[in-house]
N, C-alpha and C positions, 0 to 999 in steps of 0.2 A: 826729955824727948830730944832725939837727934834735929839736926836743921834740916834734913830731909824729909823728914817726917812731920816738920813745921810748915815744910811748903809744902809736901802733900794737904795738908787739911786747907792753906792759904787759895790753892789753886782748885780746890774741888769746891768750895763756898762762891768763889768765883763764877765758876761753869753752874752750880746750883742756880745763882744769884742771877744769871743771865735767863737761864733756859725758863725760868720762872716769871722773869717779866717779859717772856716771848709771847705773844699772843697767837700765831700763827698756829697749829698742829703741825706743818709741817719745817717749821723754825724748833718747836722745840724737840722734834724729834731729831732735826739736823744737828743742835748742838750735843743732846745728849748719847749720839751714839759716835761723838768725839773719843779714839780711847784716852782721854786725858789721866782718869781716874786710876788705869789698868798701866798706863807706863807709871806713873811716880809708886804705884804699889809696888812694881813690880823693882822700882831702883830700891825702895823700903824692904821688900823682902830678902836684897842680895843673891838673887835665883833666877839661873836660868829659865824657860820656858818646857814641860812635860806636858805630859798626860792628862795632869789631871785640870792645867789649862783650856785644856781643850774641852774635857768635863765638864767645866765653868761654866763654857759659852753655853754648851748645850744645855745646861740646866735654868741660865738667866732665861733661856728661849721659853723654854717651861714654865718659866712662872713670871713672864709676861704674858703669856698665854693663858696660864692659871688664874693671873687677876683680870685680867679681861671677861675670862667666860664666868667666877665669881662673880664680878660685880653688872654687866650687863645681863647674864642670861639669868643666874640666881636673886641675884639684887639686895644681895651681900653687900652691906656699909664698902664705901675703899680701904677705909683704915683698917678694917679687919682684913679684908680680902689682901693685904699687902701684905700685913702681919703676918698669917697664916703664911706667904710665900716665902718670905725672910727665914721665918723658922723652918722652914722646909730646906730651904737653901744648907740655914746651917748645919743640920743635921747630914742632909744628905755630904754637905762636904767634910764635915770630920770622919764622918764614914768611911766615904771614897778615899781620903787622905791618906787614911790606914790601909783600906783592900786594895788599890789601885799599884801594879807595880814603881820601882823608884827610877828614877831617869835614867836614861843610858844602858839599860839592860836587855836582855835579849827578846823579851814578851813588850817591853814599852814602848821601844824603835820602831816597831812597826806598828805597833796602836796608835802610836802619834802620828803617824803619816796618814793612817787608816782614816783616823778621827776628821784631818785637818781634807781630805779628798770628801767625805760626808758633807763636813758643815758647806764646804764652797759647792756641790752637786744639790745638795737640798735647798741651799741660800737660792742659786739660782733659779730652780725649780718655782723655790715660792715668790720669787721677784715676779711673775709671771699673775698671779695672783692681784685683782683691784680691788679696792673698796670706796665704798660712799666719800665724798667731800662734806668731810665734820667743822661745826662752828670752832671760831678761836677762843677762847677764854683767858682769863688773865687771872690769878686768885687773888685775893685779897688777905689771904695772910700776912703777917708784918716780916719783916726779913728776922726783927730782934727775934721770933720764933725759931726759925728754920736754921739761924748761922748757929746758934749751941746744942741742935740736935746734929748738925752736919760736921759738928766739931766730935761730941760724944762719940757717935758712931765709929767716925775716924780711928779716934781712939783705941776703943775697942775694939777695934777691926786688926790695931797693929799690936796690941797687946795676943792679941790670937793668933799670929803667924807660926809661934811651931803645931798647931793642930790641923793649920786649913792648909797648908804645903800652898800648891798652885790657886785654891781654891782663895785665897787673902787675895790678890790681884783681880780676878773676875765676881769680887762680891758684888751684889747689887746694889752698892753706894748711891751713885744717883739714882740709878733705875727706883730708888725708893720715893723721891721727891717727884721726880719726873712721872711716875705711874698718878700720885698723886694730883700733881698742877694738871697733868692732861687725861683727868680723870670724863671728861667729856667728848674726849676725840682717842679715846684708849684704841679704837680701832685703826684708826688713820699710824698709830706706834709699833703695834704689834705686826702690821702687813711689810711697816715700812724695815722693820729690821733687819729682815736678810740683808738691804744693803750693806748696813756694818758686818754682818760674816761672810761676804763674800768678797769685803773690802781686806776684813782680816787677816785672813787666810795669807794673802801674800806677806801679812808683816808678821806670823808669826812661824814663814820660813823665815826668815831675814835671823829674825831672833835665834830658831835652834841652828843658824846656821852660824852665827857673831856670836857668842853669849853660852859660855860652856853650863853644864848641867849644874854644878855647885855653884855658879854664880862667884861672890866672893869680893872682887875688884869692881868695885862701883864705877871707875872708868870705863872699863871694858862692856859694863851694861848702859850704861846713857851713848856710848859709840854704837850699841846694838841698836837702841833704840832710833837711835839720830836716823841709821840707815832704814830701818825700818818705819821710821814715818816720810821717811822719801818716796818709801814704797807706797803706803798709804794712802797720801792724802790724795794724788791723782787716781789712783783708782777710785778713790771714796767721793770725791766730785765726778767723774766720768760716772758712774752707778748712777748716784744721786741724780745726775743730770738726764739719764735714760730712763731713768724711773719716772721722773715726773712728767716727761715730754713721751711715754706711752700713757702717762696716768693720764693727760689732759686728752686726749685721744678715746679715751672709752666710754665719755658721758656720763657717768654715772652720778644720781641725784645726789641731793644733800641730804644726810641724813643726822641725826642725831643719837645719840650712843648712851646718854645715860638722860 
């Protein structure tokens, strides 16, 4: 295993490790929609930013949403209801990997633009959207659990990169753990996400605009990325920070989610 690919797993056990003895709903949702996960994949992959990036986002939205109305409205276990999404992901991205055009070509160019004007017009849209104020919880799993499933996956996440193309960078890594630990405030996760893709959007101009379509030169992608969380994080706190100061504004009761 390459040494980037050792700090990929180092630095995602880490943000695991945090966001897990967050007690807040709205702490663990703030650390986990960190892209931490999506730049070290993305210096792991050696590849630039396409289509089927963008595919990612929109699918992780999906089955955040999928485990949420599973496990609250059905009353489908979490582990299954998670499982079920995971496998869903994977399928769906080896799929898309194959159908989806390849970077730089006449049909992609503009599907990437298309895509990336969608996710920041609907992020928007659904920023607008409140929900109930959910208790915090803190889980009681031991870490010796969590740190060798958060390593396997890794794993096998980078062992799969010629199948998932873009799809290996926006896998649902932590979205697994995190769906999990805020398995009691899963609503207060699923409202709050559009911050992160309307946070995105501008770091993933940044990216096809530093960051050619073959990727290749590992330099050339951590300088893309460097620039592109410059973009990031003030927007991602400016968001964050209008979101909560409309959220505390709208009254709305305490509720409970599972």
């Amino acid at each position: 295993m390459r040494l980037m690919d050792v700090t990929f797993v180092c630095v995602v056990v880490v943000q695991v490790l945090c966001l897990t003895y967050a007690r807040s709903p709205r702490w663990k949702s703030f650390l986990y929609m960190l892209p931490i996960p999506f730049s070290f994949a993305l210096l792991s992959s050696g590849r630039g930013v396409d289509i089927t990036h963008v595919a990612g986002f929109w699918i992780v939205w999906g089955l955040l949403w999928g485990v949420y109305l599973l496990h609250t409205r059905r009353r489908v276990p979490i582990v299954v209801a998670i499982t079920c999404g995971v496998v869903l992901f994977c399928l769906c991205g080896v799929l898309l990997a194959r159908w989806l055009p390849s970077a730089g070509t006449a049909v992609e160019v503009p599907a990437f633009w298309v895509g990336l004007v969608l996710i920041w017009g609907v992020g928007v849209m659904a920023m607008f959207r409140r929900h109930g104020v959910e208790p915090g919880h803190r889980t009681r799993l031991p870490a010796w659990i969590k740190i060798p499933l958060v390593v396997m996956i890794i794993v096998g996440l980078i062992e799969s990169r010629p199948w998932l193309r873009g799809f290996m960078p926006t896998f649902p890594l932590v979205t697994i753990f995190v769906l999990y630990e805020a398995r009691y405030s899963l609503r207060t996760l699923v409202y709050r996400v559009p911050i992160f893709l309307v946070s995105a959007v501008p770091m993933l101009v940044v990216l096809r605009v530093m960051v050619p379509f073959g990727g290749g030169d590992p330099e050339r992608i951590a300088l893309g990325l460097g620039a592109a969380w410059l973009v990031f994080v003030p927007v991602y706190l400016l968001t964050e920070r209008w979101y909560v100061h409309a959220e505390k504004g709208t009254g709305t009761p305490t509720t409970r989610s599972n």
